[in-house]
N, C-alpha and C positions, 0 to 999 in steps of 0.2 A: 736624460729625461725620457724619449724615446725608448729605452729600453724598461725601463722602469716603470713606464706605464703600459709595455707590452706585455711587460709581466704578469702586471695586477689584472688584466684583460685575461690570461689565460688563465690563471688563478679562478676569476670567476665565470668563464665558462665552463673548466672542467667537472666542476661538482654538478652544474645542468645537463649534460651530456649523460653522466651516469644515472641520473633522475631518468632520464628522458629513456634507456634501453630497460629500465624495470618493466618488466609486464606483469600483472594479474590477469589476466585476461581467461587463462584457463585452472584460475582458482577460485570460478565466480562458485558459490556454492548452489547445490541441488536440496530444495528445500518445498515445502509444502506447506502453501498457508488455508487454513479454514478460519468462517466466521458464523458464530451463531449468533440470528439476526430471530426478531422476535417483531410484528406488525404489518409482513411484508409477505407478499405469497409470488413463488419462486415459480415460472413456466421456462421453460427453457432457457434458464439460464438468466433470466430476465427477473428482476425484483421488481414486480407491481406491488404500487402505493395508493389509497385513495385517496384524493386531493381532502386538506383540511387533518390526514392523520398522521401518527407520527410514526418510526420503525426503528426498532433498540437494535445495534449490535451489542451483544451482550459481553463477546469477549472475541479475541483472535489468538488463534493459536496456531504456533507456526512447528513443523516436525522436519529434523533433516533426515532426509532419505539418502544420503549418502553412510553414514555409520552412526551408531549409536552417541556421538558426542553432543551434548544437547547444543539447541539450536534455540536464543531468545531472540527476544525485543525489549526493547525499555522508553519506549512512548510511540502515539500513533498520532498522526497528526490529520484529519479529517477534511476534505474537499470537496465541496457542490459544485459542479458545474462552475471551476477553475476558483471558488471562492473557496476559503478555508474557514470553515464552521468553530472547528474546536481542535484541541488538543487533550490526548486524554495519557497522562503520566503515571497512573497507577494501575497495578496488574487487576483485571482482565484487558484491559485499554476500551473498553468499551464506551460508545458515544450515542446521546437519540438525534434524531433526524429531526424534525418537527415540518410537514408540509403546512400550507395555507391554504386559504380559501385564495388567495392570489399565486399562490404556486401557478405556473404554467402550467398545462396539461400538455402532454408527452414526454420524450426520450428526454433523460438526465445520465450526467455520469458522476459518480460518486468515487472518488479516489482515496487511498488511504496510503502514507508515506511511515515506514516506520525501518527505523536505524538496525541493522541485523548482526548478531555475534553468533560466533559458533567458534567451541573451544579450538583454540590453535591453528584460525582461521583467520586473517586480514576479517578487520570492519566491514559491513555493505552498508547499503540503503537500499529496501525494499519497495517498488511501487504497486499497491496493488489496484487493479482497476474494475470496476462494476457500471453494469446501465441496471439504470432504476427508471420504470414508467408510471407518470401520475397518471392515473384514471380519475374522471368523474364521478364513478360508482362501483361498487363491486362486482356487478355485473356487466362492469366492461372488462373486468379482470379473466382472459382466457383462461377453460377447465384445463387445472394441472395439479400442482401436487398443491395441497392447503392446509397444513399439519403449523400448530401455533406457535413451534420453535423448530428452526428450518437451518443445516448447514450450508455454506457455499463457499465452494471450491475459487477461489482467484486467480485471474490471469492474473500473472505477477512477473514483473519485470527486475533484476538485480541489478543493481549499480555500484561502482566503487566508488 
């Protein structure tokens, strides 16, 4: 009996063992995400909002910079300030904001989660991260760039 269950004992650790030496680690992909965001005016890097209004990403588009193999998504899942607002499952993945008049005034971070493929490439999960500022009025909004449809570059984080 003793051998018999020593057996089945190594039976089921050996298949963990070779789990456990796999690494992806240096096959995270190098990829570039943009987002056209449309209600929001962009100062260094910083999405100001005015309290009560609302700001579209319009669509996210992600490009791999390592070879020309395309590089998708197939839903974006949407984050206020650790809430999760929405999810948007059809291409552009685009989502609206909607601030209040109870919106807090200040620093928000707005995150965005979206599953990542590229041909002949293990699966990821992309995080992408953004600070969005309610302002009172638009003229607490610092002079910067103010153009009605506005790109922005994401710090983005990959995960397996």
């Amino acid at each position: 009996m003793k051998k018999s269950f020593f057996y089945l004992l190594m039976l089921a650790i050996i298949p963990v063992l070779g789990l456990a030496s796999c690494s992806d680690e240096d096959n995270i992909p190098d990829v570039h995400f943009e987002l056209d965001i449309t209600g929001g005016v962009s100062v260094d890097g910083i999405i100001y909002v005015v309290q009560g209004d609302a700001f579209t990403i319009n669509g996210i588009e992600v490009t791999n910079l390592e070879n020309k193999d395309e590089a998708f998504i197939t839903s974006a899942s949407y984050y206020w300030d650790t809430d999760r607002v929405g999810i948007a499952t059809v291409p552009p993945y685009g989502m609206t904001i909607q601030t209040t008049e109870n919106t807090r005034l200040g620093r928000h971070n707005l995150a965005i989660e979206c599953p990542l493929y590229i041909v002949d490439r293990s699966p990821a999960m992309a995080n992408l991260f953004y600070l969005v500022e309610v302002v009172a009025s638009p003229e607490d909004i610092p002079s910067g760039d103010t153009p009605a449809t506005q790109n922005f570059e994401a710090r983005s984080h990959i995960l397996r």
